[in-house]
C-alpha positions in Angstrom: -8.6 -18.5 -8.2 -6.4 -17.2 -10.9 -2.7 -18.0 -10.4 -1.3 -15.9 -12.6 -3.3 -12.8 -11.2 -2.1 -13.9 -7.6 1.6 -14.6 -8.8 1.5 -10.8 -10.6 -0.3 -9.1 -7.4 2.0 -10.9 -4.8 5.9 -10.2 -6.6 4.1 -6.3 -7.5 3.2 -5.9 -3.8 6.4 -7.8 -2.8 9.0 -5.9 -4.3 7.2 -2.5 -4.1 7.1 -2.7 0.2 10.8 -3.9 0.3 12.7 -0.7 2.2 9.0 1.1 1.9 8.0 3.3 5.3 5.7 0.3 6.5 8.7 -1.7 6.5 10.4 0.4 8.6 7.5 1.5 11.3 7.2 -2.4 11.7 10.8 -2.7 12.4 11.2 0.4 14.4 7.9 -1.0 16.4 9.5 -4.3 17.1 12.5 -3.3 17.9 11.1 -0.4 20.8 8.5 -2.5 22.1 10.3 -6.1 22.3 6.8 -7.4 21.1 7.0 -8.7 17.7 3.9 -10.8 17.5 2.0 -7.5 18.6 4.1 -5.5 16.4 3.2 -8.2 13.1 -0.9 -8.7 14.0 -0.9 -4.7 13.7 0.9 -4.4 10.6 -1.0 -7.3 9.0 -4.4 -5.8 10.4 -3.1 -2.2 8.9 -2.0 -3.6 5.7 -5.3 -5.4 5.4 -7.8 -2.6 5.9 -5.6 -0.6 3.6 -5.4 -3.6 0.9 -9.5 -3.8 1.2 -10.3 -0.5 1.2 -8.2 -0.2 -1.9 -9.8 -3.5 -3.7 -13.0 -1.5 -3.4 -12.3 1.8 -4.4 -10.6 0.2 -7.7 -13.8 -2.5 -8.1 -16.3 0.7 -7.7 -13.9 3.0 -10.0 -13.6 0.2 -12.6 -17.2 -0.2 -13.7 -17.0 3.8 -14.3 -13.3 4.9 -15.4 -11.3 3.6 -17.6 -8.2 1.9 -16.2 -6.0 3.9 -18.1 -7.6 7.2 -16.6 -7.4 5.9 -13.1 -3.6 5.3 -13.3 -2.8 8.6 -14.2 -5.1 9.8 -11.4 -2.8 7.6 -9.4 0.4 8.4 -10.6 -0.6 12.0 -10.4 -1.8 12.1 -6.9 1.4 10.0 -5.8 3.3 12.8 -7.3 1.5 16.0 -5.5 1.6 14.1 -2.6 5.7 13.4 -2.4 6.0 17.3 -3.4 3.7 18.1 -0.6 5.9 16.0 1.7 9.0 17.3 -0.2 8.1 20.6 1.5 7.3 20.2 4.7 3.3 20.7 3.7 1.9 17.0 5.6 
C-alpha cells in the first residue's frame, strides 16, 4: 500500500466531511434514536457503498478521460447541482 496516497486520501476526505450534511444526519440520527452503534454501522455502510461506487466510476473513467477532463466534469456538476438546490429544484 502506498502511504502517501492513503495519508493524501484520508486528511482530503477528513477535512472535506467536517460540518458536511453526513455529519449532521449522523448526529441528528444518534441523537433521535438513542442508538449510536446503529446510527455509526449505517453511516459507515452508507459511506462505504458511496466510497466504492465512486472508486469505480473514477477507475472505469480513468482508462478513457483524462483526469483533468473529469474534474471539471466534477466541479461542474457540483455546481448545477448546489444552484439546483439553491432554488428549491431537488
Amino acid at each position: 500500500m502506498d502511504l502517501k496516497v492513503f495519508t493524501a486520501t484520508l486528511s482530503a476526505i477528513f477535512f472535506a466531511e467536517i460540518a458536511d450534511k453526513t455529519q449532521l444526519v449522523s448526529l441528528t440520527m444518534a441523537g433521535k434514536t438513542a442508538k449510536p452503534w446503529a446510527v455509526l454501522l449505517g453511516a459507515v455502510a452508507g459511506f462505504s457503498l458511496v466510497t466504492i461506487f465512486s472508486i469505480v466510476a473514477g477507475t472505469l473513467l480513468g482508462k478513457y478521460l483524462h483526469p483533468e477532463h473529469i474534474r471539471y466534469v466534477g466541479a461542474s456538476a457540483f455546481v448545477v447541482i448546489g444552484i439546483l438546490m439553491f432554488f428549491n429544484k431537488i
